[in-house]
ZAMARGU-4260 file (C-alpha; in steps of 0.2 Angstrom, whole numbers, plus 5000, padded with zeros to 4 digits):
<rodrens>
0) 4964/5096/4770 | 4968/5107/4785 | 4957/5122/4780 | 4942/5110/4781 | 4946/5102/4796
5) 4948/5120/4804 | 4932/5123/4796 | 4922/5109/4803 | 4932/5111/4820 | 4918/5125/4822
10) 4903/5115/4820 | 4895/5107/4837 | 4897/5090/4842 | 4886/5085/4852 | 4887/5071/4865
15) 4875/5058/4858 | 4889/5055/4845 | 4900/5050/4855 | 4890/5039/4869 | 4881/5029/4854
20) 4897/5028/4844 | 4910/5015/4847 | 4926/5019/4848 | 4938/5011/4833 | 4954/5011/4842
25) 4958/4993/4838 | 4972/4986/4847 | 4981/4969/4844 | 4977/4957/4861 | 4978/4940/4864
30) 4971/4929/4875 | 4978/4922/4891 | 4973/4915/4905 | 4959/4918/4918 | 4968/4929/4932
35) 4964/4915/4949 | 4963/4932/4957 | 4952/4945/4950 | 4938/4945/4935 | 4935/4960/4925
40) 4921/4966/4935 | 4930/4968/4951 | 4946/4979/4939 | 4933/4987/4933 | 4927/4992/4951
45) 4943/4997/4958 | 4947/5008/4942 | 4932/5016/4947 | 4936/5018/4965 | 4954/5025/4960
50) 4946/5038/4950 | 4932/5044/4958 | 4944/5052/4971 | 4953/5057/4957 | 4939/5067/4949
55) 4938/5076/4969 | 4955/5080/4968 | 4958/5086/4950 | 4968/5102/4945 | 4964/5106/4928
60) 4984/5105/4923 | 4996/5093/4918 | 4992/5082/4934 | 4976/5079/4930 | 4982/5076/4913
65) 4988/5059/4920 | 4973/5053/4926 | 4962/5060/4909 | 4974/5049/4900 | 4969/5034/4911
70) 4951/5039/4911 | 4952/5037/4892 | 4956/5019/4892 | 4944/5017/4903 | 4930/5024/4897
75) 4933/5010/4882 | 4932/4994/4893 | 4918/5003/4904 | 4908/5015/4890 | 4904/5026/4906
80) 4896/5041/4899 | 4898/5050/4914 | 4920/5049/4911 | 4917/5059/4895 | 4906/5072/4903
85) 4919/5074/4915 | 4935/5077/4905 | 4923/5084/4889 | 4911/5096/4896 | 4914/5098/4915
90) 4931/5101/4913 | 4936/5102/4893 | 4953/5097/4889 | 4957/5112/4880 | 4955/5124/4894
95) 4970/5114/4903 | 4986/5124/4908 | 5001/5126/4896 | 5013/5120/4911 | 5030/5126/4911
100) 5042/5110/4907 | 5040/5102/4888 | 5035/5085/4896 | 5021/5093/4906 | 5013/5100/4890
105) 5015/5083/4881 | 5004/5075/4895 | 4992/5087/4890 | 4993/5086/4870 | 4992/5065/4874
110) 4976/5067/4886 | 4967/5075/4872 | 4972/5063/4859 | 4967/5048/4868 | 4950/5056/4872
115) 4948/5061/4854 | 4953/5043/4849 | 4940/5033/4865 | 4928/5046/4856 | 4927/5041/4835
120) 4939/5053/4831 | 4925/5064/4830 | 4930/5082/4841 | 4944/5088/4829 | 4944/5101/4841
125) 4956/5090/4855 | 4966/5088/4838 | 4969/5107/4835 | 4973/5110/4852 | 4986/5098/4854
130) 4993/5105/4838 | 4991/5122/4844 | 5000/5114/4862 | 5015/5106/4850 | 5017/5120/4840
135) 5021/5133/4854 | 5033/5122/4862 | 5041/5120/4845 | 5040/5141/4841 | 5048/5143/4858
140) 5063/5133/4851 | 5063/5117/4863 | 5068/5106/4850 | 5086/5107/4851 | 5103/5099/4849
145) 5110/5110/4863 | 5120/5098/4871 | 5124/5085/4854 | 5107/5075/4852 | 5090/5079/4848
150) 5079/5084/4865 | 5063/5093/4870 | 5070/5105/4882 | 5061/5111/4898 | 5064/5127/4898
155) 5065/5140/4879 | 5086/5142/4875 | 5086/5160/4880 | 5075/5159/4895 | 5087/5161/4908
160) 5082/5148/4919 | 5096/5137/4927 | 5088/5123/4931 | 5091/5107/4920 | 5084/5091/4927
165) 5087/5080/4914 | 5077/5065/4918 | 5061/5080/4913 | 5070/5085/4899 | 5072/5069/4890
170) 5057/5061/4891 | 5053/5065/4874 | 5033/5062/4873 | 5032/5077/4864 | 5039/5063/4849
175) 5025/5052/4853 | 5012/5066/4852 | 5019/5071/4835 | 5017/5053/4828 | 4998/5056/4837
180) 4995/5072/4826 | 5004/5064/4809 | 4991/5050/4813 | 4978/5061/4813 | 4981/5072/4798
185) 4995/5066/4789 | 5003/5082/4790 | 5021/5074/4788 | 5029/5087/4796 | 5023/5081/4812
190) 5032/5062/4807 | 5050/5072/4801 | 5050/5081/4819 | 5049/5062/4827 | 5060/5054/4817
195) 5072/5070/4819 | 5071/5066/4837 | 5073/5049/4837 | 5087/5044/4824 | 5096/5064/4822
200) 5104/5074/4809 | 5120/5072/4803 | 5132/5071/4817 | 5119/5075/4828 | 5113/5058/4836
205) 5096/5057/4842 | 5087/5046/4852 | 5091/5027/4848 | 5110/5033/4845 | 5113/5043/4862
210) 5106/5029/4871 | 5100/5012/4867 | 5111/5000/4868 | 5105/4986/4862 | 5093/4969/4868
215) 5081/4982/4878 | 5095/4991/4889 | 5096/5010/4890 | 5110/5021/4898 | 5111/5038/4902
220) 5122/5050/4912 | 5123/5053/4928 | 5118/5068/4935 | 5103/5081/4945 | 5089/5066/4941
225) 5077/5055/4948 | 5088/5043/4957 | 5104/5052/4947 | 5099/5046/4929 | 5099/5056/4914
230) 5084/5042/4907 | 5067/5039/4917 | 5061/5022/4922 | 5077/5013/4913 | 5070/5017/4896
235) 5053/5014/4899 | 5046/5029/4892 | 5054/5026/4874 | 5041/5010/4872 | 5029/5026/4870
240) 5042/5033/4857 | 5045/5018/4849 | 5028/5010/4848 | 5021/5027/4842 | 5036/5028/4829
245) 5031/5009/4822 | 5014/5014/4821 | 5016/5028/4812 | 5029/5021/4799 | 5029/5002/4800
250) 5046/5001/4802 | 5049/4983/4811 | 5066/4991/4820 | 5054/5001/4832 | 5042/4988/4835
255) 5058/4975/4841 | 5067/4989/4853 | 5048/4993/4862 | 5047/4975/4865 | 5063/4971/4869
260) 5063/4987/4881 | 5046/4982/4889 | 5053/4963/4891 | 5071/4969/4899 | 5065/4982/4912
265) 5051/4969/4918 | 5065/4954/4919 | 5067/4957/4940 | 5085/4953/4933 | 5087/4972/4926
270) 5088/4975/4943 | 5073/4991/4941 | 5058/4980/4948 | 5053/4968/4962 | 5055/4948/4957
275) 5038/4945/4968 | 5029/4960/4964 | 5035/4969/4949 | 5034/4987/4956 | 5046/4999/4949
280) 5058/5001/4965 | 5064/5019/4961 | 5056/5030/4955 | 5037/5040/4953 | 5025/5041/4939
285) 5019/5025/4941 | 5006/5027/4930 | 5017/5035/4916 | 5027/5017/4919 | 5012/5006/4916
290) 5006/5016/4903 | 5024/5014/4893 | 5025/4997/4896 | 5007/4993/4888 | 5010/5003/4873
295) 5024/4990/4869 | 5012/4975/4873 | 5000/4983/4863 | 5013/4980/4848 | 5014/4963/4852
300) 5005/4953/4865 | 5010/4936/4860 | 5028/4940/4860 | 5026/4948/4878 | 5014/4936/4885
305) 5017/4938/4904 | 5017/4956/4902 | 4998/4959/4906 | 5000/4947/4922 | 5014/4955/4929
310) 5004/4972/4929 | 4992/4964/4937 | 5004/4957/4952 | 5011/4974/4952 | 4992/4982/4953
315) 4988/4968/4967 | 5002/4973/4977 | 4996/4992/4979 | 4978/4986/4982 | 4982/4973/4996
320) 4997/4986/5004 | 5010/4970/4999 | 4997/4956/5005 | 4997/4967/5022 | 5013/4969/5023
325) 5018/4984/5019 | 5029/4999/5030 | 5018/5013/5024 | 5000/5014/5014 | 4999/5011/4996
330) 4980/5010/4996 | 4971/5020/5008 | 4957/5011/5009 | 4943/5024/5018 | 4946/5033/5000
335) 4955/5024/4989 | 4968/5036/4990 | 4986/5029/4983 | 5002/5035/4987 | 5013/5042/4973
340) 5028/5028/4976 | 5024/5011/4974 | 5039/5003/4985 | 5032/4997/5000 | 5045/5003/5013
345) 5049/5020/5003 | 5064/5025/5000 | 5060/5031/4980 | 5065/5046/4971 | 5055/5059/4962
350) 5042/5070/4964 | 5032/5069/4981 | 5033/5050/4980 | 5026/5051/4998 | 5010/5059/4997
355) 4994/5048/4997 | 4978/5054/4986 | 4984/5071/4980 | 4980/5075/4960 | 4999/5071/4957
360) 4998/5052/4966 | 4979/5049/4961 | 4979/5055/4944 | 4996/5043/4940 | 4986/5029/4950
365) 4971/5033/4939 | 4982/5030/4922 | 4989/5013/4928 | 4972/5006/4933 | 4962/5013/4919
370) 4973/5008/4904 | 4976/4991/4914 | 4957/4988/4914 | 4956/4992/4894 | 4970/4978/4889
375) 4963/4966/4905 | 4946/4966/4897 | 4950/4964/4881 | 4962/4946/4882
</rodrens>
């Protein structure tokens, strides 16, 4: 099969495909009940506003990776042509940079598969370069049981490098991207190298083993971390994992530990998110976090009903700076610019959580509001 597809991968595409062809990304939704706040148009809108700054601010590396992801989504609620010419032709996915840690490559190999997705499935050349993308980091030896589990590794064994920040480390999107690619060409090899992560070899545990505990709750070790924790976001990032894992092999065990993850780290009981607000407290990547969390509602809306509303509250509480009350600006609102951490007196860990409207804060802001504005529109 692949031959033909490299084959083809060399013939045009043009553009007209892809603005007069819907997408056939079918998603499960459900409906609930009007928002008293906001209809569609004015999400819509603000989507907009977030990423028009965005698209002035871009850097065509794993940054702007984040917001291409978010543009994606919302190019199928909006069908605005000129979101594709931007991530497409102005700036083509495939000329992104490699970036050095795993993760930042896996941002990457993801923005090109939901473009190639919002698209028809139609530019197999966003598939080839994500493979081309996944490969490397495979060549290069970052899929390792280094230290006892499975683990896409920042930096190649060998390299030199001492610096292990372990949050980065274990993100493991480069499993969802391989469940992405198997989808795409049911090269298996792509679903072994998931499942390898996920449940291990031997007496190598992976994934669900090291640590998933059970009912939604994830624990990790302490140590040089966003807020000292070997996991991001409590776990959120394995509702990509696991949601991408069910989809790709139907197994009913991924689809209960996304849902039961999404439903624990959103229960202001966790301890991990405001009980009026629903703002992650902690950490950055709030776009990464939203996105996460609407991959497991995606499996499941029914049995997450309050999911889609609590974004919201969360989204309504950057837009309005916390009803007005915020210490600091969330939204800037000469530019739309938001800042990078959501807590509305600070005090979050991570990755320039203080900067407002930079590629890193505005392309996480655009991925929130642009794939809150697919599932929103389509309840």
């Amino acid at each position: 099969m692949w031959p033909v597809v490299a084959a083809l991968v060399l013939v045009p595409v043009t553009l007209l495909v892809f603005l007069v062809t819907p997408s056939d990304d079918h998603r499960p939704v459900v409906a609930t009940p009007q928002s008293p706040l906001e209809g569609p148009d004015s999400w819509i809108d603000r989507a907009r506003a977030v990423t028009a700054l965005f698209h002035e601010v871009y850097t065509p590396c794993w940054e702007g990776a984040y917001g291409a992801i978010g543009d994606a989504y919302l190019f199928r609620a909006a069908r605005d042509s000129s979101l594709l010419q931007f991530h497409l032709v102005d700036h083509d996915l495939r000329q992104m940079c490699e970036g050095t840690w795993v993760d930042d490559r896996a941002w990457v190999c993801l923005a090109e598969l939901e473009w190639w997705a919002a698209t028809g499935k139609r530019d197999l050349g966003l598939v080839m370069d994500a493979i081309r993308r996944y490969n490397e980091a495979r060549r290069q030896g970052r899929l390792s049981s280094h230290e006892g589990f499975w683990s896409w590794y920042n930096w190649p064994p060998g390299s030199g490098v001492n610096e292990r920040i372990f949050t980065n480390s274990n993100m493991n999107q480069m499993a969802t991207v391989a469940c992405k690619l198997y989808d795409a060409t049911g090269d298996r090899r792509f679903l072994k190298d998931a499942l390898l992560t996920w449940n291990g070899e031997g007496k190598v545990p992976g994934i669900e083993k090291r640590w998933y505990r059970g009912d939604g709750k994830w624990e990790g070790r302490l140590g040089r971390a966003a807020f000292g924790k070997e996991l991001p976001w409590d776990g959120a990032g394995y509702c990509a994992v696991a949601s991408a894992l069910f989809r790709s092999t139907s197994d009913e065990k991924y689809r209960r530990i996304a849902i039961a993850t999404a439903r624990r780290v959103m229960d202001p009981a966790s301890g991990w998110v405001d009980p009026e607000d629903f703002y992650q407290l902690r950490m950055d990547g709030n776009g990464a976090f939203v996105n996460f969390l609407l991959d497991a509602y995606a499996l499941a809306p029914d049995q997450l009903p309050d999911l889609l509303r609590k974004v919201e509250t969360m989204l309504t509480h950057v837009w309005t700076n916390n009803h007005g009350r915020a210490g600091l600006t969330l939204h800037r609102e000469s530019d739309h610019g938001i800042r990078n951490g959501w807590n509305p007196f600070g005090g979050e860990d991570g990755y320039k959580v203080n900067e407002v409207g930079t590629v890193h804060a505005q392309g996480e802001a655009a991925r929130a509001f642009g794939t809150f504005v697919y599932y929103f529109n389509q309840r």
